[in-house]
N, C-alpha and C positions, 0 to 999 in steps of 0.2 A: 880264907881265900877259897874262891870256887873256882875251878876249873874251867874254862870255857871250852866244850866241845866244837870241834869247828871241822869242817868239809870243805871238799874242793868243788870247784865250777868252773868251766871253761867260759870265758868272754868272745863268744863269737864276732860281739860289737867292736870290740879293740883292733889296730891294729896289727897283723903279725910281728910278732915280735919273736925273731928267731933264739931257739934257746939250746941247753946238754943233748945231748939225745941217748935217751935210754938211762937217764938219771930217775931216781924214784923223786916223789915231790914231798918234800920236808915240810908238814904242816907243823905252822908256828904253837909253843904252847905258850897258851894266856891266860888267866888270871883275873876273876873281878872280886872287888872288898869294896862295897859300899860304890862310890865312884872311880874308885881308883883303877885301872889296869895294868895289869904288871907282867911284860913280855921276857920270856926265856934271855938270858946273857944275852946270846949269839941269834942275832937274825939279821935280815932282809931288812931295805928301806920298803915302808909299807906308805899307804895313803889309808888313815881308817877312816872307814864311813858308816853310820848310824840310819838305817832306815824307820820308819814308821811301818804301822801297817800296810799303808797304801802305794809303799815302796818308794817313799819320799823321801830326800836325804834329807835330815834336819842336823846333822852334825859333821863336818867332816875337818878333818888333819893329817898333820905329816907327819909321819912317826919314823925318825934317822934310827941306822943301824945302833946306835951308841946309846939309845933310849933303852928305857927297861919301865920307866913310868909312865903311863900319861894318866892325866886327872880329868876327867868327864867334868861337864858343869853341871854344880847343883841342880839346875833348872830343869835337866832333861829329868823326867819320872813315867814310869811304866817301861814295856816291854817293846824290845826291839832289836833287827837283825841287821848284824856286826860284821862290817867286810874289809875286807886289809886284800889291797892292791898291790902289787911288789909290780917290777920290770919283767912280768912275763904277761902270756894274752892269761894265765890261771888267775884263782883269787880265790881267797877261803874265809868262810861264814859259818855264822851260828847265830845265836837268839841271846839274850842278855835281859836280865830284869834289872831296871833302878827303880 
């Protein structure tokens, strides 16, 4: 399993969405093996999204706190940047090869 390094980003497009204050932000760890992803125990409901290079979604779902798996579809192949939405305006990305 690889590690997926991932960062944060503020969604200035979203809207406010009031959150802790003065909480650090707990970036999710995740995990890719072939197509598979594999989320830490303990997270956040997220929405992952699959961009292209041109910043296209070509994949997105719903990933429940109680998930630890999800399985990409075969068909997606090459490289591409991976974002997980939770209930705040943040959202955290990285790059992923299939």
């Amino acid at each position: 399993m690889v590690p997926i390094e991932l960062s944060v980003n503020y969604d200035s497009q979203a809207p406010f969405i009031p959150g802790p204050k003065k909480l650090p932000i707990s970036i999710p760890d995740v995990s890719l093996e072939d197509h598979e992803l594999t989320f830490e125990a303990s997270h956040d409901d997220y929405t992952l999204e699959l961009l292209d290079a041109d910043g296209m979604v070509i994949y997105s779902t719903y990933v429940p706190s109680a998930t630890t798996i999800v399985n990409l579809p075969a068909w997606l192949e090459g490289e591409y940047e991976i974002r997980l939405y939770g209930n705040t305006n943040y959202y955290f990305y990285g790059y992923i090869e299939l």
